[in-house]
C-alpha positions in Angstrom: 0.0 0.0 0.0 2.8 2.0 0.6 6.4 2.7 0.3 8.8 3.6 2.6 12.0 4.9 0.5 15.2 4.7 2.1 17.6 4.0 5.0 15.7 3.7 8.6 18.7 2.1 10.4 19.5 4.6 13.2 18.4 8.1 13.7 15.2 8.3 11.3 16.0 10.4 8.4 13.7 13.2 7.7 10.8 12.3 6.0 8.7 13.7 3.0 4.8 12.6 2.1 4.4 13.0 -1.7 0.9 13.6 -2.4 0.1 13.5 -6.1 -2.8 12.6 -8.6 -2.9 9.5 -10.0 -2.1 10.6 -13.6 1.0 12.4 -12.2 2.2 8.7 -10.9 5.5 9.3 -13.2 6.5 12.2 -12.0 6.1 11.1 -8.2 8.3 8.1 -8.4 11.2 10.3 -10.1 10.9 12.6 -7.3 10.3 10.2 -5.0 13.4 8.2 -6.1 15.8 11.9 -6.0 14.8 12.3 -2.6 15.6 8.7 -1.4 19.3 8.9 -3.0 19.7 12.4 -1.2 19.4 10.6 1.9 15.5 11.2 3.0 12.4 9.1 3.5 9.8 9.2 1.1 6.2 8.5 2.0 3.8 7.5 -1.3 0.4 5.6 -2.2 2.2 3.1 -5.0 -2.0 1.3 -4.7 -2.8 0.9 -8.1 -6.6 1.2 -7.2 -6.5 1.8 -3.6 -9.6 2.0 -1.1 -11.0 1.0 2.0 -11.1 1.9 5.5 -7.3 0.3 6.2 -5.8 2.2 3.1 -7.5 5.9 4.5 -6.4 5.2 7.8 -3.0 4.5 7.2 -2.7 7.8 4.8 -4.2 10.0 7.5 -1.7 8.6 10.0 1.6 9.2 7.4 0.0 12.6 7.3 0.3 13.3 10.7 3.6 11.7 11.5 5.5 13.3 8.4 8.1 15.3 8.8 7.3 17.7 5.5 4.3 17.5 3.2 5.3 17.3 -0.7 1.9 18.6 -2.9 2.6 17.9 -6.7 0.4 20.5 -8.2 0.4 20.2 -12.4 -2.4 21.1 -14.7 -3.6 17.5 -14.1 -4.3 18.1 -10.7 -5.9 21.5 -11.8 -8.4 19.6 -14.1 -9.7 17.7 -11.9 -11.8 19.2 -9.4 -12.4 15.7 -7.1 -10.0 13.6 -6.4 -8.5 11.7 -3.3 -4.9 13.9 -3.7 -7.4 16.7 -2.4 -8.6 15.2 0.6 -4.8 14.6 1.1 -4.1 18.3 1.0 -6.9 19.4 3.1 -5.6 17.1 6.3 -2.2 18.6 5.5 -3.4 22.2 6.0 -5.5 20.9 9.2 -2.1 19.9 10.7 -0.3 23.3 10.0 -3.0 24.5 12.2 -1.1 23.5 15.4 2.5 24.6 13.9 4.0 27.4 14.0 3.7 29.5 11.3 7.1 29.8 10.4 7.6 26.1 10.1 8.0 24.7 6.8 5.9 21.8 6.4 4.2 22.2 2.9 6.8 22.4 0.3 4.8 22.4 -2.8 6.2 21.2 -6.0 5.1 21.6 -9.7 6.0 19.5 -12.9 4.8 21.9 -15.5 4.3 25.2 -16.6 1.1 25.9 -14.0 0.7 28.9 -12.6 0.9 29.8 -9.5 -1.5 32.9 -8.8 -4.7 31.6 -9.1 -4.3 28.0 -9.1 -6.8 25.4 -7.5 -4.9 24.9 -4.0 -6.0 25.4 -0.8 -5.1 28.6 0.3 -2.0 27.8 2.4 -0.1 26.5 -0.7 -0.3 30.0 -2.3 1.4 31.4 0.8 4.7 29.8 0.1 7.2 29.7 -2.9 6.8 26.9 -4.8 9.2 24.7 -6.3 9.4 24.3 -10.0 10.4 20.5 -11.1 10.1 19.7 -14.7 8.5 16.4 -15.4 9.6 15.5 -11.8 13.1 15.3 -12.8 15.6 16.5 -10.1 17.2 20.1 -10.6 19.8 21.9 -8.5 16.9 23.4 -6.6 15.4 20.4 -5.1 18.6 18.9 -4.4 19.8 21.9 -2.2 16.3 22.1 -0.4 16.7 18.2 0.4 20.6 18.9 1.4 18.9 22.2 3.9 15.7 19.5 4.7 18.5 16.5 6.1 20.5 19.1 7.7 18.2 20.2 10.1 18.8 24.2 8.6 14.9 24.7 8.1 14.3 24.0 11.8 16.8 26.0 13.4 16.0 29.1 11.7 14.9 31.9 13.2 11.2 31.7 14.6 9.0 35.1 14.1 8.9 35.0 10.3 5.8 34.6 8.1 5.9 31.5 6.4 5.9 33.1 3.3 9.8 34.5 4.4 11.0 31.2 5.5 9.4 29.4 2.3 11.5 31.4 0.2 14.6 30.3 1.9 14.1 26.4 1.4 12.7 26.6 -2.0 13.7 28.1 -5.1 14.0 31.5 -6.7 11.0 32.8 -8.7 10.7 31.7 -12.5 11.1 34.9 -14.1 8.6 35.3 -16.6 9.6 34.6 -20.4 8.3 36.9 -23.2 9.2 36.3 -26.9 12.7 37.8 -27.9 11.8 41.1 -29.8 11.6 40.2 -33.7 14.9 41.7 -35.8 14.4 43.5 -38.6 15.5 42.2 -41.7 16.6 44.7 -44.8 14.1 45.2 -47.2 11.3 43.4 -44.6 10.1 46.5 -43.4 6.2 45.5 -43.3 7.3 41.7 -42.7 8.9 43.2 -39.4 5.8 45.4 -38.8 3.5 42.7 -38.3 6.2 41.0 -36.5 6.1 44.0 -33.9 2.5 43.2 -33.6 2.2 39.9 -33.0 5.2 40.6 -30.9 3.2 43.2 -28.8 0.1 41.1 -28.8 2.1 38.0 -27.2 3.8 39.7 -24.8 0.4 42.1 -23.8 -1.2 38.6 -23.5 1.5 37.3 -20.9 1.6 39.9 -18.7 -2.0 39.8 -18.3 -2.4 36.1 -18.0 0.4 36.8 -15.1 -2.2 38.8 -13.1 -4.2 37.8 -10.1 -7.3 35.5 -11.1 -9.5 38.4 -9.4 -7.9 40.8 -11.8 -8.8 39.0 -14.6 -12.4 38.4 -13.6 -12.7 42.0 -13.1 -11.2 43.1 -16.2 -13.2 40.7 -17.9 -16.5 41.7 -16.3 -15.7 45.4 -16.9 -15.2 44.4 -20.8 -18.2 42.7 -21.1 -20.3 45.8 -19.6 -18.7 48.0 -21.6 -19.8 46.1 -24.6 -23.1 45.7 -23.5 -23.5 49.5 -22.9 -21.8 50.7 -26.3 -24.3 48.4 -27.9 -27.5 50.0 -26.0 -26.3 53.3 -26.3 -25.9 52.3 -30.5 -29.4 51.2 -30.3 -31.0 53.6 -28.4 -29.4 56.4 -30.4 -30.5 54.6 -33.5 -34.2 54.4 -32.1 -34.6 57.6 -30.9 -32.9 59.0 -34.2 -36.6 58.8 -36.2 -38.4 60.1 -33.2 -36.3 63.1 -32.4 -38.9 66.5 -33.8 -37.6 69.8 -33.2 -39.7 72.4 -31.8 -40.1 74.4 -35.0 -41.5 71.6 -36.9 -43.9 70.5 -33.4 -44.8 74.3 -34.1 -45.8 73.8 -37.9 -47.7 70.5 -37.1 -50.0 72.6 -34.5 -50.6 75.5 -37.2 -51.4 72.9 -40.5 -53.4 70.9 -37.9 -55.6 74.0 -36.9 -56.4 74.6 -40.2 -57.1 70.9 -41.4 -60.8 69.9 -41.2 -63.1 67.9 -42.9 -62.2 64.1 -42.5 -64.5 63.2 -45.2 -63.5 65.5 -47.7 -60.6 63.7 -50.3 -59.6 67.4 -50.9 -58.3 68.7 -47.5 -57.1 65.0 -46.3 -55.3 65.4 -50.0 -54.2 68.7 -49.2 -53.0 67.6 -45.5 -50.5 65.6 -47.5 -48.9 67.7 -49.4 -48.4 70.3 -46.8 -46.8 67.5 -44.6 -44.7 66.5 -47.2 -43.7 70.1 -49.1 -43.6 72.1 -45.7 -42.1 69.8 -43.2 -39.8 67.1 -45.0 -38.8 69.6 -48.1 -38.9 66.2 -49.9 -41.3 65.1 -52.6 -42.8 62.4 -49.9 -45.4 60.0 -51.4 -49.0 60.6 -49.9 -50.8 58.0 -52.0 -50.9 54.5 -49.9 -49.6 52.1 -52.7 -46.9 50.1 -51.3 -46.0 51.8 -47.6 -45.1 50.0 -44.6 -47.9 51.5 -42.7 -51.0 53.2 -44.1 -52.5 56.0 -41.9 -56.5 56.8 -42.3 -58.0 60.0 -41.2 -59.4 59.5 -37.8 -63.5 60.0 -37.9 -65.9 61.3 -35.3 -70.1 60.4 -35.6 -71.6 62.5 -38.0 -72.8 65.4 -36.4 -70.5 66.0 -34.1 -69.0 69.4 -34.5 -66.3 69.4 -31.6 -65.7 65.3 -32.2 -65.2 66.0 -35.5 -62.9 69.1 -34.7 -60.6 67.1 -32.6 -60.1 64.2 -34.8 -59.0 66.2 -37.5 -56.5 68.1 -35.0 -55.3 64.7 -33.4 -55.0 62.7 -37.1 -53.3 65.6 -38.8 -50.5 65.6 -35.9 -50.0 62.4 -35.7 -49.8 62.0 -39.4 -47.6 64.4 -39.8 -45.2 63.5 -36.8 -44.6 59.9 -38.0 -44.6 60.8 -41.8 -41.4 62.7 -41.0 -39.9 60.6 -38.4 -40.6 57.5 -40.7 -39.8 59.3 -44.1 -40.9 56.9 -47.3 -42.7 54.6 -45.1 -45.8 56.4 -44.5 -48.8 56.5 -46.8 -51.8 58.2 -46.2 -56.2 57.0 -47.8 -57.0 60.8 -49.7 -60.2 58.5 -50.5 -63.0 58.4 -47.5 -63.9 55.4 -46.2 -67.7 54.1 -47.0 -67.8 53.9 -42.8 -66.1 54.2 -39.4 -65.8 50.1 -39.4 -62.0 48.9 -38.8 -63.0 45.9 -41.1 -62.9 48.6 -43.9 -59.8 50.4 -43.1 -58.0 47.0 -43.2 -59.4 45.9 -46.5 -58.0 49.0 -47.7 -54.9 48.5 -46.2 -54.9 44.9 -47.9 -55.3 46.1 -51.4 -52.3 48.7 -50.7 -50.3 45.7 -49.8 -49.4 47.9 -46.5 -47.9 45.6 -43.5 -49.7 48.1 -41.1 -52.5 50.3 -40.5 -53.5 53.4 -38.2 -56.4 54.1 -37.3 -59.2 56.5 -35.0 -62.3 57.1 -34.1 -64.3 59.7 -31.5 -67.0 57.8 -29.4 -69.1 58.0 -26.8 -67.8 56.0 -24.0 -69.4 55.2 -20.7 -67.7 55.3 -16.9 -64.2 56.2 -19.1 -63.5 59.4 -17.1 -62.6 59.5 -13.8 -65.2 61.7 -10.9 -67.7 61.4 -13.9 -71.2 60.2 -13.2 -72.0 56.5 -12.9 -73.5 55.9 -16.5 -72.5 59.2 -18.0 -71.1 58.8 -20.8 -67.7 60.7 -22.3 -66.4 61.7 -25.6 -63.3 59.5 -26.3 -60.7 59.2 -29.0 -59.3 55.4 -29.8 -56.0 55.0 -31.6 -55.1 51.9 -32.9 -52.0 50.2 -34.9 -52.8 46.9 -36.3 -51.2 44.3 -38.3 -52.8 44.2 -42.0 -52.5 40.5 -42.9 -53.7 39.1 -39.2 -55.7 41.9 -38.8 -54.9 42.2 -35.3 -54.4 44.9 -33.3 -50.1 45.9 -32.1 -51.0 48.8 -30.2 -54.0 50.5 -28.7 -54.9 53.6 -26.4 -57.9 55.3 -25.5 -57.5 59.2 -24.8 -60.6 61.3 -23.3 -61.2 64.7 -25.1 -61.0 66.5 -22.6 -57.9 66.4 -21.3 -55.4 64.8 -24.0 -53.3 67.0 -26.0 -52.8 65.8 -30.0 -49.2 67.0 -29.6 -48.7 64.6 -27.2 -50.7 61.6 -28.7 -48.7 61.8 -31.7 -45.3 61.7 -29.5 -46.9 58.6 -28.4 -48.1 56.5 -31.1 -44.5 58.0 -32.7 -42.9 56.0 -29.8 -45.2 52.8 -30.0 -45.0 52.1 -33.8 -43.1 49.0 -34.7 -40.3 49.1 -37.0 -40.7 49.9 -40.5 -37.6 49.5 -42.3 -38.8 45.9 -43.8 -42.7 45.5 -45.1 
């Protein structure tokens, strides 16, 4: 079960428990083997398969009666995130809890190019130096920490230091950090060793920031990702409100055409009411016919008879028209005919022959209990705006807006605002 590596005639020699993963087997036995011929005893599980109440206890008790604790950390062990090696470390940081801290029990070792910072230890490995080891094959490093280990020169040093200090004595000096050798410019390779610069750059910027603290990282990497996110909303929402934006001046024509359009039976003013939004307020010759636009708008209507109904539908329809004809410029079309009635069937059969994806649409009614302190069955003069979808002939988008109190300025900033897009038909 396990194997007890070199000579135990006389004084004990010091001895070393080499934890390791299973796949890391190898590497173990090389270093397990160095250590023996520099004169120490090695401790290691050599169980093929291992298991069972005898095999944990005995572990447990090699842990506690070691002399150092050897960790092989390699990016094996940091794949792996179960694994018995683990339960191995663990006890061995539950010993150093009744050591001193400046005794150097865990000497962690690594066989590969692993990092350090950031690696998936418990936290007591991080606080001392580790030992670099290629492939588990001895260097000068390990063999002077054995030679300072079967000395006794770790123990009698001087007590007060953080383990951290005392780790660096016994173990080796930091790997310095390797970038790639600075390209050399070749004659007559002059953009050849530009984009050698750059990849250069690139390697090296990609190094350095691999070298920083996982937390770092994770931070930088979060802040990245909001970033992007927020460029991308601010693109969008620039983009959306780009069709919407109307300047004050042109609010202030919309009022004055709008006061002077009535008649929302009369082909001649809603004809008229076109070409005033399209000559005055885009300066472009804008279509007002409704062949072929992504949404076709249809005066709004009021009962017949109704003078002030009548008034405000013509003031609300001609704003709103003429807000979204400019903030939607080419997609717009607008009925010049009347419709036969007030029915939204009819406007949508309209809509259908225009082959137009969408349709607006209004009426005035009377509505009972719609206004709030009003009388329990009184009824109150409302205006309905709808948006629906031509070939489904369902509704998008609908609001219902009591005379008096809306404003057509701001129901046409509204149904601006709630009008799906209209780039595609």
């Amino acid at each position: 079960m396990s194997l007890s590596v070199g000579d135990t005639a006389g004084d004990r020699p010091p001895s070393i428990f080499l934890s390791y993963a299973s796949e890391d087997r190898e590497a173990a036995r090389l270093i397990g083997d160095a250590l023996a011929v520099l004169g120490l005893e090695v401790w290691l599980d050599e169980s093929e398969l291992g298991g069972g109440d005898l095999w944990d206890q005995k572990i447990r008790k090699q842990i506690r009666e070691c002399d150092y604790f050897m960790p092989i950390v390699s990016g094996r062990t940091e794949a792996r995130h179960e694994g018995y090696f683990r339960r191995e470390w663990r006890l061995a940081v539950e010993r150093t809890l009744d050591m001193a801290d400046d005794h150097p029990f865990l000497l962690p070792v690594v066989i590969d190019d692993t990092n350090q910072t950031g690696a998936r230890v418990p936290d007591k490995f991080l606080l001392v130096q580790w030992l670099r080891v290629p492939g588990g094959r001895p260097t000068p490093a390990l063999e002077a920490l054995c030679r300072r280990i079967k000395s006794g020169e770790t123990a009698r040093q001087t007590t007060g230091r953080k383990t951290r200090s005392r780790s660096r004595q016994v173990a080796s000096p930091p790997i310095k950090v390797e970038y790639p050798p600075f390209p050399q410019q070749e004659p007559g390779q002059h953009i050849g060793f530009g984009l050698q610069s750059i990849g250069w750059a690139l390697r090296s910027a990609w190094i350095f920031f691999n070298r920083l603290p996982r937390w770092v990282r994770i931070v930088l990497y979060v802040w990245f990702g909001i970033v992007l996110l927020s460029s991308r909303g601010c693109v969008s929402s620039s983009r959306d409100s780009e069709h919407t934006e109307i300047a004050p001046a042109t609010e202030q024509k919309l009022k004055s055409i709008a006061d002077q359009y009535h008649g929302n039976f009369k082909a001649a003013d809603i004809a008229k009411l076109g070409m005033q939004i399209a000559n005055e307020l885009s300066k472009d010759d804008q279509e007002t016919v409704a062949d072929q636009s992504a949404l076709l708008a249809t005066p709004f209507t009021a009962p017949a008879g109704d003078t002030a109904g009548e008034k405000y539908a013509d003031s609300a329809f001609a704003q709103v028209y003429g807000r979204i004809a400019i903030s939607h410029h080419g997609h717009v079309g607008l009925i010049t005919q009347p419709l036969p009635s007030r029915d939204l069937a009819a406007a949508l059969e309209r809509a259908r022959a225009s082959r137009s994806s969408y349709l607006l649409w209004g009426t005035v009614d009377q509505q009972p209990g719609k206004l709030a302190g009003a009388a329990p069955g009184k009824a109150t003069e409302m205006l309905t705006v709808k948006i629906a979808e031509v070939a489904a002939g369902s509704t998008v988008w609908s609001k219902v807006y009591p005379l008096a109190a809306a404003d057509p300025a701001l129901i046409a900033a509204e149904v601006d605002s709630n009008l799906p897009s209209l780039d595609k038909k």
